[in-house]
C-alpha positions in Angstrom: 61.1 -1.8 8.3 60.1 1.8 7.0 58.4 0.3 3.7 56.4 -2.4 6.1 55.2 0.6 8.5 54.8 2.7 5.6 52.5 0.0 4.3 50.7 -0.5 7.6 50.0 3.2 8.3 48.2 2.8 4.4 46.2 -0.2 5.3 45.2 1.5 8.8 44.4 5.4 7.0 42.2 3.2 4.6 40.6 0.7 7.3 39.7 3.8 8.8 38.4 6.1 5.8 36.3 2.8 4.9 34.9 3.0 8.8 34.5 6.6 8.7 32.8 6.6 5.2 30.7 3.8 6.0 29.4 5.6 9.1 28.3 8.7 7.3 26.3 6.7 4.4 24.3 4.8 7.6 23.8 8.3 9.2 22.4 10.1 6.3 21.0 7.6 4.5 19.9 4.9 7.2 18.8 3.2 4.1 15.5 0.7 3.8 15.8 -0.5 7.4 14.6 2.9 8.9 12.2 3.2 6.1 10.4 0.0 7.3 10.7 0.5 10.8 9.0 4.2 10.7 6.2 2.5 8.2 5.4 -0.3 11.0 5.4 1.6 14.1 4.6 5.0 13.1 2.6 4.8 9.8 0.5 1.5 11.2 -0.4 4.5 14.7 -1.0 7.5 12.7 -3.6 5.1 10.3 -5.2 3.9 13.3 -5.4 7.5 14.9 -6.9 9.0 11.5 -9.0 6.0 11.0 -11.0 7.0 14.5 -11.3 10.5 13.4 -13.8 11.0 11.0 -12.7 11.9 7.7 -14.4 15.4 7.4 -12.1 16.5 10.1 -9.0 15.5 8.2 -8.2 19.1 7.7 -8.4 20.6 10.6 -5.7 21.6 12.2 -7.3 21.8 15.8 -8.0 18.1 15.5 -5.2 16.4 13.8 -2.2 18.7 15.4 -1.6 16.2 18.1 -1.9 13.1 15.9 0.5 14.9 13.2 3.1 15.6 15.9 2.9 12.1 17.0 4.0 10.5 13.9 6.6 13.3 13.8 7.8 12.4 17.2 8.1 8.9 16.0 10.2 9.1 13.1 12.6 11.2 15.2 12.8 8.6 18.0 13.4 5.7 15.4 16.0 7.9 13.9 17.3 8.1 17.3 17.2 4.4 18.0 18.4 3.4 15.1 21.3 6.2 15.3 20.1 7.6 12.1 20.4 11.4 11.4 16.8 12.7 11.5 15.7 14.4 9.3 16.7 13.0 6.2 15.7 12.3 2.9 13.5 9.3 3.4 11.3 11.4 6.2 10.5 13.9 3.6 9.5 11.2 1.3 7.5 9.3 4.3 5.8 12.8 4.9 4.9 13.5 1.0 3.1 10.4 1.0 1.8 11.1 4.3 0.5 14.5 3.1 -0.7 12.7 -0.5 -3.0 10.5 1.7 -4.3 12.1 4.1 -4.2 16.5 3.4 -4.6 16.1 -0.6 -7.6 17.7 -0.5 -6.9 20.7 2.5 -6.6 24.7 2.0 -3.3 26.1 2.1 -4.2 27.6 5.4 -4.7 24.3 6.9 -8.3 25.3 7.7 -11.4 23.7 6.2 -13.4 26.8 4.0 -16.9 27.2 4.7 -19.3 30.3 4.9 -19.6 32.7 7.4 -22.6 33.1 10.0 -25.7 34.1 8.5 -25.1 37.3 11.2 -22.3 38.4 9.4 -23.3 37.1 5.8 -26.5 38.5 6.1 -25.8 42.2 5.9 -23.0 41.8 2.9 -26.8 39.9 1.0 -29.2 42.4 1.9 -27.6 45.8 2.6 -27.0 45.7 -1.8 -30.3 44.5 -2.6 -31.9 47.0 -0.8 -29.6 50.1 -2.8 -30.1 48.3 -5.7 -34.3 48.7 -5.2 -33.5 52.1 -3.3 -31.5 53.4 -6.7 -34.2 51.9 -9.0 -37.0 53.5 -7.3 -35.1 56.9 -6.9 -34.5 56.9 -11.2 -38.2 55.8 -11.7 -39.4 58.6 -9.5 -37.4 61.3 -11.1 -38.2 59.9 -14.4 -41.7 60.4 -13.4 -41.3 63.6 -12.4 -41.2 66.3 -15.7 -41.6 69.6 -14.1 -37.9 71.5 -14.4 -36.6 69.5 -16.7 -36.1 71.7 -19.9 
């Protein structure tokens, strides 16, 4: 009876490593089912959402925060529903591609670049120009000018 418990208590630590093991795979790698699901319900949104908002607004921050935390609130709640453990390596894959499409072409400061107000780029234009001319007239004048000059 010992060899037959012994035997059992085998089958039953490896029933349960298999479980256990089997477990962990589906919460870290929830695998092409969570992949799909985040795709359809999040992706096919956040397309929609970006597809409204004109394309030269892409980049700023101000205007896509809310849709970007959105799709981020999805993919967690999928995770959730799906008892997946969020996040993971296909949500950094989903948000590459995410980022590919849509933020390719944004600053690193997540703001679009463009120039200053003519009030404020107006002074850094004309304030040299006008020490450039001063200068040249002062060197023309003194050139001019031969009396003390041995």
């Amino acid at each position: 009876m010992g060899s037959q418990t012994t035997a059992a208590l085998q089958r039953q630590t490896l029933l349960w490593f298999v479980v256990a093991a089997s477990q962990c795979v589906l919460a870290l790698g929830c695998g092409p089912h969570y992949e799909n699901a985040i795709e359809e319900f999040c992706l096919a949104k956040f397309r929609l959402d970006m597809q409204e908002l004109d394309q030269r607004h892409w980049c700023s921050w101000e205007d896509t925060v809310e849709l970007y935390g959105e799709l981020t609130n999805c993919t967690f709640l999928v995770a959730l529903k799906m008892e997946c453990f969020w996040p993971n390596r296909l949500v950094d894959e989903f948000f590459i591609q995410v980022h590919k499409h849509y933020f390719h072409d944004c600053s690193l400061s997540g703001r679009l670049l463009k120039d200053p107000p003519n009030r404020i780029l107006g002074p850094f234009i004309v304030v040299p120009i006008l020490i450039t001319l001063l200068m040249t007239a002062l060197v023309v004048w003194r050139s001019k000018r031969s009396e003390g000059i041995v």
